[in-house]
PQR file of N, CA, C, O and H, with PARSE charges and radii, in Angstrom:
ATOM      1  N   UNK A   1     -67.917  27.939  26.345 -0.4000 1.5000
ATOM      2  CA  UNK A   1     -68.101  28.979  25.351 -0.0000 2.0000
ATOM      3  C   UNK A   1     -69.300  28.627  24.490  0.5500 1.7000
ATOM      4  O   UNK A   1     -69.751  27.486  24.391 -0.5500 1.4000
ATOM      5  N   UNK A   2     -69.835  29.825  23.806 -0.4000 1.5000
ATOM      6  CA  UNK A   2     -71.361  29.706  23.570 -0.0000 2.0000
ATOM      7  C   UNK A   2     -70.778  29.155  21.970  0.5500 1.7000
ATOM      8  O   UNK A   2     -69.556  29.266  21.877 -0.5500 1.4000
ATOM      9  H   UNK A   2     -69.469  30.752  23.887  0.4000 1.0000
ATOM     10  N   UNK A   3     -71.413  28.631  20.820 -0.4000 1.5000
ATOM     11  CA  UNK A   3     -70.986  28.325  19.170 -0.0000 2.0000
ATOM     12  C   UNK A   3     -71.526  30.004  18.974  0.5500 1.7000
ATOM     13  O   UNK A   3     -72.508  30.613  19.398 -0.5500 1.4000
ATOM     14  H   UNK A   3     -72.406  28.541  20.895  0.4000 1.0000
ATOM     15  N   UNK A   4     -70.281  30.412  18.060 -0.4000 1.5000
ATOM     16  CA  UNK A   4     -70.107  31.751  17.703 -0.0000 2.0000
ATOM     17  C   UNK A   4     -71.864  31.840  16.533  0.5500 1.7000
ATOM     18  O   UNK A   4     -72.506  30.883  16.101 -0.5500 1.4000
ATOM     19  H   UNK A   4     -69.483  29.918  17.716  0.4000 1.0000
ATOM     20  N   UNK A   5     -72.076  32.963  16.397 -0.4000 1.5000
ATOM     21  CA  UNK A   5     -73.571  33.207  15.168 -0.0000 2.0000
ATOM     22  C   UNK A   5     -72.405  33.196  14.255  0.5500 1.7000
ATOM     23  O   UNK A   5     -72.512  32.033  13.868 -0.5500 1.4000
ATOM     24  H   UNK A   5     -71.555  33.740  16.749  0.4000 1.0000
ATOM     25  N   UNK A   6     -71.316  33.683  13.601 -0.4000 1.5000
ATOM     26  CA  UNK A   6     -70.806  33.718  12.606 -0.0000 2.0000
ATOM     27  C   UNK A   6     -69.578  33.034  12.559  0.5500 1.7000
ATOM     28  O   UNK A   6     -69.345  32.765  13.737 -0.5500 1.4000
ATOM     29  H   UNK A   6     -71.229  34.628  13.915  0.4000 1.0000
ATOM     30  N   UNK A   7     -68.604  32.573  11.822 -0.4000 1.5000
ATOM     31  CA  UNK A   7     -67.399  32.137  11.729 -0.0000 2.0000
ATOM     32  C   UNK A   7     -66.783  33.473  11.718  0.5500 1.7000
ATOM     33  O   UNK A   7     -67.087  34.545  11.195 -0.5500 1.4000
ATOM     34  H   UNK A   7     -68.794  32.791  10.865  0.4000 1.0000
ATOM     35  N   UNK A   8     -65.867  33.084  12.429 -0.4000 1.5000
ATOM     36  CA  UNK A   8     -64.401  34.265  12.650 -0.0000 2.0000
ATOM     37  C   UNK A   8     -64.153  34.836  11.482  0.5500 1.7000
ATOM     38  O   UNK A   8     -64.554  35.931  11.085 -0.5500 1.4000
ATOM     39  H   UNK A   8     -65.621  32.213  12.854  0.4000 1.0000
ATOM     40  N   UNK A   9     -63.372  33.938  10.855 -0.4000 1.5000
ATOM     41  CA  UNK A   9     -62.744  33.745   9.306 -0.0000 2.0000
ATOM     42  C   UNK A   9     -63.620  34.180   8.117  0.5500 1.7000
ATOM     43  O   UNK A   9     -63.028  35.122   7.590 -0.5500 1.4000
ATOM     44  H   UNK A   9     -63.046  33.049  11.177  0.4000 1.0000
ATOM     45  N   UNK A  10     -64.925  33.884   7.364 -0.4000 1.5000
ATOM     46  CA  UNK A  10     -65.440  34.053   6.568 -0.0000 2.0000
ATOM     47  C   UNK A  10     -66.332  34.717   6.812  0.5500 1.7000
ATOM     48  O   UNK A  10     -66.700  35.524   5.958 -0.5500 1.4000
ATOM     49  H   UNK A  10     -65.406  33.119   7.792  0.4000 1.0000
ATOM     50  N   UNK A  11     -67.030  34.623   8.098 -0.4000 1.5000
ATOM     51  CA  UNK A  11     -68.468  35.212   8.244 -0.0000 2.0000
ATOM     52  C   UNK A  11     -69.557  34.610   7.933  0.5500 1.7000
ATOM     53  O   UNK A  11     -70.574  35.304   7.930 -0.5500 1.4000
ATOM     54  H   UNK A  11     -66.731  33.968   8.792  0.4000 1.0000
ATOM     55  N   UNK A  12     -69.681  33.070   7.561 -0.4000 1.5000
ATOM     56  CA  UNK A  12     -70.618  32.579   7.363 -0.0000 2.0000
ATOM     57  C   UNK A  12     -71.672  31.802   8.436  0.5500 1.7000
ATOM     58  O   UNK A  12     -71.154  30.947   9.154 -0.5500 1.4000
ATOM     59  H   UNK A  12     -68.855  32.506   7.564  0.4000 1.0000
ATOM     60  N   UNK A  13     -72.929  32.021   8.564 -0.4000 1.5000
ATOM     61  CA  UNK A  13     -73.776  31.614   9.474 -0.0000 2.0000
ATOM     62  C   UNK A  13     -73.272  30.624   9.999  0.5500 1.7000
ATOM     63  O   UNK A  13     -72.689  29.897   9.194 -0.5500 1.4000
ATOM     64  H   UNK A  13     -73.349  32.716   7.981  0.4000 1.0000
ATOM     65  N   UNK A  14     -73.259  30.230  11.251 -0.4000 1.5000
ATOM     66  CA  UNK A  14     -72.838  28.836  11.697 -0.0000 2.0000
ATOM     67  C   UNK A  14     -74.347  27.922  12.751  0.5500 1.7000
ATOM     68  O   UNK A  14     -74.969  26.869  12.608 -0.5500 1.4000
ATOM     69  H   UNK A  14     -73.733  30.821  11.905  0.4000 1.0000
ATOM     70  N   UNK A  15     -74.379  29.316  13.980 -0.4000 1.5000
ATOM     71  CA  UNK A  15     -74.935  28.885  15.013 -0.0000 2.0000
ATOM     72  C   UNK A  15     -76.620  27.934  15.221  0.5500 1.7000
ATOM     73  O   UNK A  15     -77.118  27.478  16.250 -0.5500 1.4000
ATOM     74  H   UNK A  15     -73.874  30.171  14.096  0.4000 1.0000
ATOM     75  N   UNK A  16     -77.161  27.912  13.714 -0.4000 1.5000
ATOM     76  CA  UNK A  16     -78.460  27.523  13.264 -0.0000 2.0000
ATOM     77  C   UNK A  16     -78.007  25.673  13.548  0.5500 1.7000
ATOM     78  O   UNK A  16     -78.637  24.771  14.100 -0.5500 1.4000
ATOM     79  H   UNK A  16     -76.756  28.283  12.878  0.4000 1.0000
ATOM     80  N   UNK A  17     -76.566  25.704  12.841 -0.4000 1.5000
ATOM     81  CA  UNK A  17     -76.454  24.196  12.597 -0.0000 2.0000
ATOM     82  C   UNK A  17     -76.113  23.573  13.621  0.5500 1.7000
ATOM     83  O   UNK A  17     -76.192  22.353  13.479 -0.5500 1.4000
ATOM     84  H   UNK A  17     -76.053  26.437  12.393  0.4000 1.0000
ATOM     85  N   UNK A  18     -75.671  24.007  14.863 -0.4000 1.5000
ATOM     86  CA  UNK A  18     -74.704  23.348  15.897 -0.0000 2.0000
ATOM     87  C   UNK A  18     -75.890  22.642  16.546  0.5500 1.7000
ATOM     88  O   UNK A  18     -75.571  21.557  17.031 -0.5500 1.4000
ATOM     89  H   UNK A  18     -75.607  24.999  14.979  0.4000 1.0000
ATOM     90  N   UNK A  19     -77.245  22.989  16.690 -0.4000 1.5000
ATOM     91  CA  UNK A  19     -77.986  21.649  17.723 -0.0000 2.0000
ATOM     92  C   UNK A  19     -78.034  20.713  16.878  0.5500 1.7000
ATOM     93  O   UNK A  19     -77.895  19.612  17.410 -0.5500 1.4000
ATOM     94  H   UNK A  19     -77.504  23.871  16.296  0.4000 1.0000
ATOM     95  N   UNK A  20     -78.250  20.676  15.177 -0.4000 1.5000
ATOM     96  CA  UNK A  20     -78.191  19.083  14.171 -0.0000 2.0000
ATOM     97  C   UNK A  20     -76.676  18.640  14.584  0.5500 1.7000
ATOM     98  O   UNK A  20     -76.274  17.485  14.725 -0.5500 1.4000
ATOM     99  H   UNK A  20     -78.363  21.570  14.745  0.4000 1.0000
ATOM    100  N   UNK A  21     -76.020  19.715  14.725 -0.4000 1.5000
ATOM    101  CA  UNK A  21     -74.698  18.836  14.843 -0.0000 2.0000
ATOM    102  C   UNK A  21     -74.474  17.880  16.078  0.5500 1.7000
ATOM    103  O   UNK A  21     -74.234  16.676  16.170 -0.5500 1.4000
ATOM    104  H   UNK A  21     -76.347  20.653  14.610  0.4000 1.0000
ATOM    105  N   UNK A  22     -74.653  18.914  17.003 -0.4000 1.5000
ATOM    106  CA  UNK A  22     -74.179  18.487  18.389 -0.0000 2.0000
ATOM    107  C   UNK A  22     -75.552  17.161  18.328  0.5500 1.7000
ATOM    108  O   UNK A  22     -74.994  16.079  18.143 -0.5500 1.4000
ATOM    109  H   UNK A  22     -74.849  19.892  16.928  0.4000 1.0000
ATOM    110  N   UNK A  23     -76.610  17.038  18.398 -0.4000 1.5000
ATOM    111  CA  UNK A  23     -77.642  15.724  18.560 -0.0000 2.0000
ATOM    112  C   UNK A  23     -76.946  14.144  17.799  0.5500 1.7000
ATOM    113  O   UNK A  23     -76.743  13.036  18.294 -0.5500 1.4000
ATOM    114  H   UNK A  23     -77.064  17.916  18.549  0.4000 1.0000
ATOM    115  N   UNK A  24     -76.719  14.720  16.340 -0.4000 1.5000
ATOM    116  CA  UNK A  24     -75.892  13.514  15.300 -0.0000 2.0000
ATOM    117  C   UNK A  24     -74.728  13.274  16.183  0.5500 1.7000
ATOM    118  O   UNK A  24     -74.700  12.220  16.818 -0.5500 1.4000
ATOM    119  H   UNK A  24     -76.884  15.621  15.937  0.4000 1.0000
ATOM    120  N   UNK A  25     -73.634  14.249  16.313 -0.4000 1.5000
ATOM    121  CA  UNK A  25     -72.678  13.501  17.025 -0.0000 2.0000
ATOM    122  C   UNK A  25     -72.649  13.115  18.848  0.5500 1.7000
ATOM    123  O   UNK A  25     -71.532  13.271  19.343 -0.5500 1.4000
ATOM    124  H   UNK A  25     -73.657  15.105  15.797  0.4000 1.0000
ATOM    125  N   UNK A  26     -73.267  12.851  19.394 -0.4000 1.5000
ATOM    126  CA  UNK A  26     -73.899  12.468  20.270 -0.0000 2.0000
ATOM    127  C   UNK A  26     -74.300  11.104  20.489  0.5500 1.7000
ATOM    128  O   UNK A  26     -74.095  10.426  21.496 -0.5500 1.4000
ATOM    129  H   UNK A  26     -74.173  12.724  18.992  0.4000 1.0000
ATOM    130  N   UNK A  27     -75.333  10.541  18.654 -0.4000 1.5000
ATOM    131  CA  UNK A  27     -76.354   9.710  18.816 -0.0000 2.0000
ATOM    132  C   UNK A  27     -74.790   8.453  18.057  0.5500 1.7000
ATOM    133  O   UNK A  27     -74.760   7.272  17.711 -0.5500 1.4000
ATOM    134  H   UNK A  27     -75.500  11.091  17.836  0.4000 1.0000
ATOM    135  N   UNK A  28     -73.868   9.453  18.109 -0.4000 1.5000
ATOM    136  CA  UNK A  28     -72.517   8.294  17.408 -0.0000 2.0000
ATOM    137  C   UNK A  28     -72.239   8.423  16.081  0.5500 1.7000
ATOM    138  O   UNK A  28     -71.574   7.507  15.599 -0.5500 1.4000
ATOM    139  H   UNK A  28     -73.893  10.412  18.390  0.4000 1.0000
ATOM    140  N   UNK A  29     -72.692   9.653  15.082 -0.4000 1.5000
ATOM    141  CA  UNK A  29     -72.187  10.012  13.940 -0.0000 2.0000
ATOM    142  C   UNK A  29     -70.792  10.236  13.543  0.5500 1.7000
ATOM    143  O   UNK A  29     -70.161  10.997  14.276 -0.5500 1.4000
ATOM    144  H   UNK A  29     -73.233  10.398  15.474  0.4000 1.0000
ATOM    145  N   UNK A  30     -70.268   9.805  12.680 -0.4000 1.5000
ATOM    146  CA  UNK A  30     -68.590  10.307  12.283 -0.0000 2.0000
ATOM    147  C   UNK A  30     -68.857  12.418  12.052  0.5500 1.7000
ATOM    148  O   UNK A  30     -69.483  13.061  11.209 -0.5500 1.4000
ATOM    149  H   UNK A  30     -70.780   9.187  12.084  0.4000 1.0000
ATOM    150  N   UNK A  31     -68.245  12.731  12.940 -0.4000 1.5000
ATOM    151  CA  UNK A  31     -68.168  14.593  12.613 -0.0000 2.0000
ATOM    152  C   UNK A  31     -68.133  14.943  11.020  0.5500 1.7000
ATOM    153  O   UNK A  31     -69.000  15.556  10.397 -0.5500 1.4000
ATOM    154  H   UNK A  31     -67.736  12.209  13.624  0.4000 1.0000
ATOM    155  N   UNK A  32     -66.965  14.421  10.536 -0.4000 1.5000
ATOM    156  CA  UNK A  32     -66.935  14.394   9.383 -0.0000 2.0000
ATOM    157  C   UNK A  32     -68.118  14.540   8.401  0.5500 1.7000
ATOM    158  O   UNK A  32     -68.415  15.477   7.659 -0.5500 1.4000
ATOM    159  H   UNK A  32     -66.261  13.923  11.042  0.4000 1.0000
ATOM    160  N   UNK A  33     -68.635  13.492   8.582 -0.4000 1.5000
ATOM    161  CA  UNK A  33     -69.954  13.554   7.493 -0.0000 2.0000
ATOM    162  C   UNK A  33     -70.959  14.181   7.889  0.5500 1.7000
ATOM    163  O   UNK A  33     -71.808  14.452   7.039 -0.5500 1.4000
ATOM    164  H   UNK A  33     -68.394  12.730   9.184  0.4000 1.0000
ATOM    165  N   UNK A  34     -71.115  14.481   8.883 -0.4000 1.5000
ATOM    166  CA  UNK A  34     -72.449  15.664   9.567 -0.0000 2.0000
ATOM    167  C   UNK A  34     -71.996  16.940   8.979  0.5500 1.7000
ATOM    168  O   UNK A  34     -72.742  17.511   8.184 -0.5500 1.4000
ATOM    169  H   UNK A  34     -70.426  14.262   9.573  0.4000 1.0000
ATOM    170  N   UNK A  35     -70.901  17.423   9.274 -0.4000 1.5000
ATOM    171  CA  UNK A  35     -70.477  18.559   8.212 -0.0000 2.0000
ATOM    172  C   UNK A  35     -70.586  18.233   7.234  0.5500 1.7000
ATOM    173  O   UNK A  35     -71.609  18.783   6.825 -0.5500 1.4000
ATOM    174  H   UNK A  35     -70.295  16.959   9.920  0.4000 1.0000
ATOM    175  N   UNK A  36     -70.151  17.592   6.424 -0.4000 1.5000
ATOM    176  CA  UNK A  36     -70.279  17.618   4.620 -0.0000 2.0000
ATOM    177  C   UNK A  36     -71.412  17.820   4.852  0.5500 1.7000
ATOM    178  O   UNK A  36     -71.624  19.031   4.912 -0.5500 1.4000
ATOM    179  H   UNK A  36     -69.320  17.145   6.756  0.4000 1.0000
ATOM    180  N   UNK A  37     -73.050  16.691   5.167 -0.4000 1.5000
ATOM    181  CA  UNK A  37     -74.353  16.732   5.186 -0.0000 2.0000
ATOM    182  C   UNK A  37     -74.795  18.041   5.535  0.5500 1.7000
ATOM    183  O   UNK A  37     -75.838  18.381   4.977 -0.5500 1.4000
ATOM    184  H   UNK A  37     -72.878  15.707   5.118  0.4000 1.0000
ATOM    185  N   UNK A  38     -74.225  18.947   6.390 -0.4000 1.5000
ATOM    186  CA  UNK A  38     -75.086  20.106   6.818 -0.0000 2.0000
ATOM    187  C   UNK A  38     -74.197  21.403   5.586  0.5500 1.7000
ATOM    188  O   UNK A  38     -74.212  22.633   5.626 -0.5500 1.4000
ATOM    189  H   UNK A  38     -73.377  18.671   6.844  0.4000 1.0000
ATOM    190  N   UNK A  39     -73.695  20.712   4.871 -0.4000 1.5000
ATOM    191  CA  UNK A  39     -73.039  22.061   4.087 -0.0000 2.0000
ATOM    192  C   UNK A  39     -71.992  22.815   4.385  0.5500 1.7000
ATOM    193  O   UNK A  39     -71.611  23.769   3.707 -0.5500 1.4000
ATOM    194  H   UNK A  39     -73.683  19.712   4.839  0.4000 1.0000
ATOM    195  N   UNK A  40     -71.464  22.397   5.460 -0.4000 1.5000
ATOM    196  CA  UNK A  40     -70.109  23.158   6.224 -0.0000 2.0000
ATOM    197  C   UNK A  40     -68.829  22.405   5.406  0.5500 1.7000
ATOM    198  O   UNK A  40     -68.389  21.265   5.554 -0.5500 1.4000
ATOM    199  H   UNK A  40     -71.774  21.622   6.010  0.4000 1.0000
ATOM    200  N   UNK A  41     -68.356  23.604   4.384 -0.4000 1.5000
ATOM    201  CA  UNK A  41     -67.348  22.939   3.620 -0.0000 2.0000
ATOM    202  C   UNK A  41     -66.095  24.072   4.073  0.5500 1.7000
ATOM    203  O   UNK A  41     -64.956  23.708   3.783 -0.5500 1.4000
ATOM    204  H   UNK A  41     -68.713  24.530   4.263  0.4000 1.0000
ATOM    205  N   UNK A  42     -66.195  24.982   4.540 -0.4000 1.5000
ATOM    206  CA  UNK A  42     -64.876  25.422   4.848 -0.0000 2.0000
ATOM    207  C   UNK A  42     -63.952  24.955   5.663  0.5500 1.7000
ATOM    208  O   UNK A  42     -64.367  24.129   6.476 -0.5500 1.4000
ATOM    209  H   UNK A  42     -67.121  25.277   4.776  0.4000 1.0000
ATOM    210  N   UNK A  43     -62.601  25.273   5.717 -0.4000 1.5000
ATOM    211  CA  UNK A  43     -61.681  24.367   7.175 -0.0000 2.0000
ATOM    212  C   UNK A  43     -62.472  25.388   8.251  0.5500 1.7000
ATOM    213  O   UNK A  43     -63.581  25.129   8.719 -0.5500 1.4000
ATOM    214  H   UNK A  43     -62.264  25.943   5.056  0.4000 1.0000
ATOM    215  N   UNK A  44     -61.802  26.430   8.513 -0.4000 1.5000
ATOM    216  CA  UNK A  44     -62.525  27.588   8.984 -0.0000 2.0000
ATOM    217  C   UNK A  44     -63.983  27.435   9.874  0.5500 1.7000
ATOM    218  O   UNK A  44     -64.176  27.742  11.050 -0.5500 1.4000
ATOM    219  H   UNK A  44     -60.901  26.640   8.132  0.4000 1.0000
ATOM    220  N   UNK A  45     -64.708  26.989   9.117 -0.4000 1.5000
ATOM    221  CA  UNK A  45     -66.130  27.335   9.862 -0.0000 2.0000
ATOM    222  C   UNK A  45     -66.056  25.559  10.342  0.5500 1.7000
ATOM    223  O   UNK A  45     -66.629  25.367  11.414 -0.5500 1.4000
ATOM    224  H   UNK A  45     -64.551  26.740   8.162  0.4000 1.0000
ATOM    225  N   UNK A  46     -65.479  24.357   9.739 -0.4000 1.5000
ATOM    226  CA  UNK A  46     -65.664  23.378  10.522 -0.0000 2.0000
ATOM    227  C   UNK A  46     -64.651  22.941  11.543  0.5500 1.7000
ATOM    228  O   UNK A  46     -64.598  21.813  12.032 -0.5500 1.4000
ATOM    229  H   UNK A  46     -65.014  24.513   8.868  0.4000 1.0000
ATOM    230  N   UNK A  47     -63.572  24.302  11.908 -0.4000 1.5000
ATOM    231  CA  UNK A  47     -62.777  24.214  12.868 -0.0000 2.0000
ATOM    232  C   UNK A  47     -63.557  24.781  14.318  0.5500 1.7000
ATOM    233  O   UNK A  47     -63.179  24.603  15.476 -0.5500 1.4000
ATOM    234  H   UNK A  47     -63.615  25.219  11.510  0.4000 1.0000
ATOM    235  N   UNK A  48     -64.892  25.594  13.781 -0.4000 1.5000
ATOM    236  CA  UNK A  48     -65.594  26.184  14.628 -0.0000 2.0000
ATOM    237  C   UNK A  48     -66.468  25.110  15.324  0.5500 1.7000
ATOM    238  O   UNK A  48     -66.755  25.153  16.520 -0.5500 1.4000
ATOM    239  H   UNK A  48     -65.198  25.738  12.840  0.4000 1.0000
ATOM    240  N   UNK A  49     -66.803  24.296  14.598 -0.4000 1.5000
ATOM    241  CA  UNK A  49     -67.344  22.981  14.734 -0.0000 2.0000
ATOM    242  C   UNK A  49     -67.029  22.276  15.860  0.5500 1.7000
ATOM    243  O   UNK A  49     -67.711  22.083  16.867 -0.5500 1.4000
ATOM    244  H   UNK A  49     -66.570  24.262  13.626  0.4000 1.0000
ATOM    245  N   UNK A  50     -65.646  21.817  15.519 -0.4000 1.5000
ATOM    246  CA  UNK A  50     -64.818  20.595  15.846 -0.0000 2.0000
ATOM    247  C   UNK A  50     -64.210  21.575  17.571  0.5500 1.7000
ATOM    248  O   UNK A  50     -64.261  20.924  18.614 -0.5500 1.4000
ATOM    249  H   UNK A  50     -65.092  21.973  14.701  0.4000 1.0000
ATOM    250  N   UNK A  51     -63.836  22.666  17.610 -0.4000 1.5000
ATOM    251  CA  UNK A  51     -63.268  23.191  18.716 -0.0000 2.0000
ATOM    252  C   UNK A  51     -63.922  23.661  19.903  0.5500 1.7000
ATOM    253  O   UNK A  51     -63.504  23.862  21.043 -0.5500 1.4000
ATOM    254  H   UNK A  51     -63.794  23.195  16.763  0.4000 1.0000
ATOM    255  N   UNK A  52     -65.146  23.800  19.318 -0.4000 1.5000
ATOM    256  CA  UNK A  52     -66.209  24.531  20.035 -0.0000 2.0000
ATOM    257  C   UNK A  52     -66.520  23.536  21.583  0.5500 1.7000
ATOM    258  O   UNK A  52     -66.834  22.356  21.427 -0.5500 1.4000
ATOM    259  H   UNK A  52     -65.486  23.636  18.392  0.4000 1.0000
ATOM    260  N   UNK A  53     -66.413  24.072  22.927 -0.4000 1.5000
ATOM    261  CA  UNK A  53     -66.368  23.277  24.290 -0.0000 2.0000
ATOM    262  C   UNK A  53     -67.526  24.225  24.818  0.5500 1.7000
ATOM    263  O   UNK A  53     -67.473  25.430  25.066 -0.5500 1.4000
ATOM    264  H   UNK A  53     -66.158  25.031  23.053  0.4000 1.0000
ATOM    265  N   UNK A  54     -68.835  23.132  24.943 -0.4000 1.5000
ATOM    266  CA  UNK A  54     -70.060  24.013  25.802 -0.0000 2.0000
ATOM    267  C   UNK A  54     -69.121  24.182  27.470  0.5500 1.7000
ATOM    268  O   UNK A  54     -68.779  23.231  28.174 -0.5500 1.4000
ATOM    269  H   UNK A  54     -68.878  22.154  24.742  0.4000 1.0000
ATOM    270  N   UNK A  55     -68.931  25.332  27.699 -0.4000 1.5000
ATOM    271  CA  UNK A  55     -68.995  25.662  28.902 -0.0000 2.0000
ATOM    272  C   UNK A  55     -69.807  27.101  29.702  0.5500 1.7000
ATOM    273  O   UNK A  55     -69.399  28.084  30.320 -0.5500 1.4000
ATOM    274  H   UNK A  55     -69.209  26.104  27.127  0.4000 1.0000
ATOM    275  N   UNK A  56     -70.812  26.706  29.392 -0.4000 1.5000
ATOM    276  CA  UNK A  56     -71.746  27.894  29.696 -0.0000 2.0000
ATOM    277  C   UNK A  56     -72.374  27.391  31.114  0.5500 1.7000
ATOM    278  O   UNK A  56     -72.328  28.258  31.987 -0.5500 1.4000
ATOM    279  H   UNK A  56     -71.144  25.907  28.890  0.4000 1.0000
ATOM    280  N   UNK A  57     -72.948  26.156  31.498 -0.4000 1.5000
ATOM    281  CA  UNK A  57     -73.444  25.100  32.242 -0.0000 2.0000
ATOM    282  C   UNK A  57     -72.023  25.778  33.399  0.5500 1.7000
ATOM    283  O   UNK A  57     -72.414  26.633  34.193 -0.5500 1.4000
ATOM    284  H   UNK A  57     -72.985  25.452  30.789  0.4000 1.0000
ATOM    285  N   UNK A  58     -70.644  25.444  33.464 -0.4000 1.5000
ATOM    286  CA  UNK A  58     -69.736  25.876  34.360 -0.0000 2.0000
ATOM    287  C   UNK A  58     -69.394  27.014  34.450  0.5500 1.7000
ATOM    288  O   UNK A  58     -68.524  27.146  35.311 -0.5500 1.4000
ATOM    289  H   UNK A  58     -70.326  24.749  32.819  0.4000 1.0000
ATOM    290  N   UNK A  59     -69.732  28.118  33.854 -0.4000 1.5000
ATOM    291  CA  UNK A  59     -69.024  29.272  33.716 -0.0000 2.0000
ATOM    292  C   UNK A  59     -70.585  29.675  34.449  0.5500 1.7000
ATOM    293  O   UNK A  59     -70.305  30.741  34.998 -0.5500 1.4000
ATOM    294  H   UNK A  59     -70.439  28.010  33.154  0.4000 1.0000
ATOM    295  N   UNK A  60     -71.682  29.475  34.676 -0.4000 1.5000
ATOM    296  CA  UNK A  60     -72.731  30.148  34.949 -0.0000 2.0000
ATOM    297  C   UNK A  60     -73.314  29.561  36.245  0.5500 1.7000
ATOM    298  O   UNK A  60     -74.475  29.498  36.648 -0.5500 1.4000
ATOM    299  H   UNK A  60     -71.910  28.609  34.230  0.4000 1.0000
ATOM    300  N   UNK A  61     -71.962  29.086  36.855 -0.4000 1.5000
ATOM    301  CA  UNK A  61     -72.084  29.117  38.487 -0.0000 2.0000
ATOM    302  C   UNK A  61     -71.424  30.168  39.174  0.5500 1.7000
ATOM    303  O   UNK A  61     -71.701  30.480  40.332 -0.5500 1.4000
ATOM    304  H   UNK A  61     -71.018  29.137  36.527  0.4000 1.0000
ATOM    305  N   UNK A  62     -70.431  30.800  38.379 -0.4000 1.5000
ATOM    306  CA  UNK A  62     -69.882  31.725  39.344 -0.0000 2.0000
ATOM    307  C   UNK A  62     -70.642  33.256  39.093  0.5500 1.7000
ATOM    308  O   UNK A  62     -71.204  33.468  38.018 -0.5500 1.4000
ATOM    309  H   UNK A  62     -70.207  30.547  37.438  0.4000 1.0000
ATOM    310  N   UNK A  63     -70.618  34.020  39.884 -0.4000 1.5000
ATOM    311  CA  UNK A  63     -70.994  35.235  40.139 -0.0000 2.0000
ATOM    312  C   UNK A  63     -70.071  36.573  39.894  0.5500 1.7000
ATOM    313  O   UNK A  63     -68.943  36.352  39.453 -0.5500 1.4000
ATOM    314  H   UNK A  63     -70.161  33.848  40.757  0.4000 1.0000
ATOM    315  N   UNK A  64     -70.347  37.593  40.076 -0.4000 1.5000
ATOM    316  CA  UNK A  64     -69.443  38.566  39.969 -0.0000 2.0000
ATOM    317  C   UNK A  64     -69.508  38.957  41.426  0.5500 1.7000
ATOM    318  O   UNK A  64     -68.806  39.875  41.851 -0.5500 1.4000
ATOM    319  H   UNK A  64     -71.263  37.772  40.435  0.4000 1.0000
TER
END
């Protein structure tokens, strides 16, 4: 699944932050503090965060 442009819940921008996110937690950052640092203080928009599974890479082998 693609990171939503908006949070479900509030509506607040999300999709700008997910490549700082996804690179920091990658390079071995605690999640935690990459959100506080990027400003993501809702549960809500950092559940969007934390749940979010790239599967675009598998879903964009099959065909119709």
């Amino acid at each position: 699944m693609m990171m939503p442009v908006r949070c479900f819940s509030c509506g607040k921008p999300l999709a700008h932050l997910w490549e700082q996110y996804k690179a920091r937690v990658e390079k071995g950052e605690d999640p935690k503090k990459v959100l506080d640092e990027l400003g993501v203080k809702d549960y809500c928009c950092r559940a969007a965060f934390v749940g979010n599974v790239e599967l675009v890479k598998q879903v964009g082998k099959f065909r119709r």
